[in-house]
N, C-alpha and C positions, 0 to 999 in steps of 0.2 A: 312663768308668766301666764296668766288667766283672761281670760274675756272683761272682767269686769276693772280689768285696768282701764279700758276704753271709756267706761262708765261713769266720767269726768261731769261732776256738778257745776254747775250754772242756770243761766235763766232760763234754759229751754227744759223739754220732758225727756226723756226717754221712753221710744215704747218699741216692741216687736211686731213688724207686719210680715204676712203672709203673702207670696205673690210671688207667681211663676214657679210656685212647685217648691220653693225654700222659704226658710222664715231671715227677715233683714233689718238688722237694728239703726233705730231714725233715732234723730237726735232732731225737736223741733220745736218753734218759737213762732209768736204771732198769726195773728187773721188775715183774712182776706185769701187774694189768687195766689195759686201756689206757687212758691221756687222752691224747685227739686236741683241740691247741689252735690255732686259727683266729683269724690277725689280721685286721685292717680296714684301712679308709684312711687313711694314708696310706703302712702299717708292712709289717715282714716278720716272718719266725719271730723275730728279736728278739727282738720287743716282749714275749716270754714268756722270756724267757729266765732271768729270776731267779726266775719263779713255778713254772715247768715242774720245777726243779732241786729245788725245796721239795715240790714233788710225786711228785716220785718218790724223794726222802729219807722219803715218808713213807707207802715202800711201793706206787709206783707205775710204771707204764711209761708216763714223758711224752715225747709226740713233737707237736713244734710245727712244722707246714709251712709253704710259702711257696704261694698262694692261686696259680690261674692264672694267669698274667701276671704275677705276682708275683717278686722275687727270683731266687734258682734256678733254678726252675721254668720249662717249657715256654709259649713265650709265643706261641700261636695265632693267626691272627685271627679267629678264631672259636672261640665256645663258654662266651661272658658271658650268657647267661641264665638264670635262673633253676632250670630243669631240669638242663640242665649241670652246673652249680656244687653244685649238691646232690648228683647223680652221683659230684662228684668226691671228695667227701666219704666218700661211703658205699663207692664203688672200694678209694679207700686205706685202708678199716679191713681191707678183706678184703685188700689186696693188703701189709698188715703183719700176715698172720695172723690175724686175730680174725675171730672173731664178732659181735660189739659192742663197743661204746668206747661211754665219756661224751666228750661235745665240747662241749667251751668257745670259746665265740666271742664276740667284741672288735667293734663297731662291723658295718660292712659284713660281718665274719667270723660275728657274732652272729644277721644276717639270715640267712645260709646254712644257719646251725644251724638258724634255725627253718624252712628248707625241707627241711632234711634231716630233722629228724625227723619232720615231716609226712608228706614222703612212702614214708619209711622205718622205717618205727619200730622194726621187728624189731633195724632195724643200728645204732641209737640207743638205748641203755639208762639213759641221763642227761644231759640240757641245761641248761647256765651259759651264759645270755646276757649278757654286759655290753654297758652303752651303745649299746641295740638294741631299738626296739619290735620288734614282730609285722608284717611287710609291710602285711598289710590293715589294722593301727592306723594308721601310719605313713600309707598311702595319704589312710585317711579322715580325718587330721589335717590333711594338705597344704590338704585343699578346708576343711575347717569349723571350720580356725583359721588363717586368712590372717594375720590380726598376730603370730601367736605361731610355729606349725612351717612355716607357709610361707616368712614373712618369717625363719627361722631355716636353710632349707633353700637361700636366694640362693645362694650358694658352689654345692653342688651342682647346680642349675638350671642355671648358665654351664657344668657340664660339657658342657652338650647343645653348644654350640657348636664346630662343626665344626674339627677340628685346634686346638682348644684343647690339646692336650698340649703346643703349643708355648711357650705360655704359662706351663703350668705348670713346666714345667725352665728356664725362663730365668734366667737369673744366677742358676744352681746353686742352681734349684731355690726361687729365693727364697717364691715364692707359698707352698710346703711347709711353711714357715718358720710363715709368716703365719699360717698354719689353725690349724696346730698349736697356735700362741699363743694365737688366736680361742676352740679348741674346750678347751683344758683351764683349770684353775682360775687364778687370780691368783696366788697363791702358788706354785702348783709350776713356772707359767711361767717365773720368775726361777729357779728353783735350777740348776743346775751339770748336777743331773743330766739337768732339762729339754736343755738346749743341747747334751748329749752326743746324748741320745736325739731331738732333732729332727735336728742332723747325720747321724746314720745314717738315716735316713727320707729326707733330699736327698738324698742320694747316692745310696740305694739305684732312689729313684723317677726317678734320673739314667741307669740299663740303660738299653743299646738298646732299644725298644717296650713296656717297663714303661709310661710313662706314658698310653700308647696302651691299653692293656689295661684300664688300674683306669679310664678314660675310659668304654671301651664297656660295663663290667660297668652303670653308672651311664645310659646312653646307652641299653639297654634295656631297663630300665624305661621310659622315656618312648616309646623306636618300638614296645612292644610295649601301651601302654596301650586305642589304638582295635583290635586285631588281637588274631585268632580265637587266638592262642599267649598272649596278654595275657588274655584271658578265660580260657582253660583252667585259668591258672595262680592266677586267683583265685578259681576256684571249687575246685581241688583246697586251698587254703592254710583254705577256711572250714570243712573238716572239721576240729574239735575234735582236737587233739593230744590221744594217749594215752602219750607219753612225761615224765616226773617232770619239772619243769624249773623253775629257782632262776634270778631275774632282777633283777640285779643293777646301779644306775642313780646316777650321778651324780648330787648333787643341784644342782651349778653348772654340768650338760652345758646348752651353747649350741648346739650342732649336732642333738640327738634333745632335745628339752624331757625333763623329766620326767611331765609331765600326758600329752605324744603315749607314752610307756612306759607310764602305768601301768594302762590299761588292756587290756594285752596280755593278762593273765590268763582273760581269757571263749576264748578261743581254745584252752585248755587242760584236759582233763578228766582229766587223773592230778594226782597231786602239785601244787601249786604255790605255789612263795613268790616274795615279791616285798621285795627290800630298798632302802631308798634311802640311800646313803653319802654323809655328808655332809661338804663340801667337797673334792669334788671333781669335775672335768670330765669331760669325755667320755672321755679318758685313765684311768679310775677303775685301772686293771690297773698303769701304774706309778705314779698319784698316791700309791695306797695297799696297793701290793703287800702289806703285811702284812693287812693286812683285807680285799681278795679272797682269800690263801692260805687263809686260816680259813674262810673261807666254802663254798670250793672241797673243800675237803678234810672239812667240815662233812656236806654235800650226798652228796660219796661216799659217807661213812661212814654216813650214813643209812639205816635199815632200809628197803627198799623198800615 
């Protein structure tokens, strides 16, 4: 498998931007204010591919990248923590022109949102997180709900194991398969559309050192949890966000609970709502692409 499997035709462009020191391929569509949309794991620019299209049909300039290590994208071995990742974020508003973008982020995409606008906030004018507490909820759920988000986090726990990426691209990827099934709703698991959109997700986590990369983003969190970089980085996330931010949550996600989400909101001092969509997984962005667009598009249009 090759890069340019990701290189999927439709109505948007493809181009390579530079920023933050790697080069990051955008997938984009329409004029006007930017949305900057951010997948998770196990996905690429895709996985927004039908919401992105609806957003800038309605008035918008949507660009859906591929995450470090990700797809397209320059695949380092370094530069999966946290600071980085949020970097890279805030790089590519400036290095596609703007001044601000609202960023929507998806899973692991949705955690970045919420460092990026923590540490950014000037470059962050609006956050839609789906399917993503707040790091420090997320952290303090791990320890003081062992049966519930620990016992639900197993899957990513075995990331920490050494050269586990082997694992996971084995018989094309089958493990990708599995999750994917694990982490969305019953129902959308069996459709048509599910099995198209897990197929792209094996494949794509089938690149050369793709699967080595979404490993280490995951793998630092844990080596940086006793270390002086692990500490910095939670004491800078407890200062209360002052960016608007709309948080948006599966109510059959198996992979983030809904209880470890919903109290991400104390972390937030501008705006904030909090929705729970019900029936569906942690996938909520294609379970119910028409009720995230609304949502998304809701949020923009919102007087600040």
């Amino acid at each position: 498998m090759d890069e340019s499997f990701v290189l999927a035709e439709g109505p948007w462009s493809h181009r390579f931007v530079g920023a933050n020191g790697s080069r990051f391929h955008v997938a984009e569509v329409g004029t006007g204010p930017l949305v900057l949309f951010l997948h998770g794991f196990p996905e690429f620019w895709w996985a927004w591919h039908d919401i992105m299209t609806r957003v800038a049909d309605a008035g918008f300039r949507a660009a859906a990248i591929d995450l470090r290590g990700y797809g397209a994208s320059d695949k380092p071995p370094r530069g999966y923590d946290g600071y980085t990742l949020a970097a890279d974020i805030t790089g590519l508003i400036r290095a596609l022109g703007e001044r601000s973008a609202t960023v929507v982020g998806a899973g692991a995409g949705g955690m970045i949102g919420w460092a990026a606008a923590s540490f950014h906030p000037k470059l962050v004018n609006r956050l839609v997180v789906l399917g993503a507490a707040h790091p420090l909820r997320l952290r303090a759920a791990l320890f003081a709900d062992p049966r519930g988000q620990m016992a639900a986090s197993t899957a990513i726990l075995r990331f920490q194991v050494p050269r586990f990426e082997h694992v996971l691209t084995r018989d094309d990827a089958a493990l990708v398969g599995e999750l994917m099934t694990k982490w969305s709703s019953p129902q959308f698991a069996v459709t048509e559309e599910f099995g198209e959109y897990a197929y792209r997700c094996r494949q794509a986590m089938q690149i050369p050192q793709a699967a080595f990369c979404a490993m280490e983003a995951y793998r630092w969190v844990a080596r940086s949890a006793l270390r002086l970089q692990g500490y910095r980085f939670v004491k800078l996330m407890q200062r209360p966000s002052s960016v608007p931010t709309l948080q948006l949550h599966g109510a059959l996600d198996t992979a983030v609970l809904p209880r470890t989400a919903q109290g991400s909101g104390r972390y937030v001092t501008a705006p904030y709502e909090w929705r729970l969509i019900p029936d569906t997984g942690h996938f909520l962005h294609r379970e119910a692409p028409d009720v995230v667009t609304g949502e998304i598009l809701r949020w923009l249009k919102t007087p600040a």
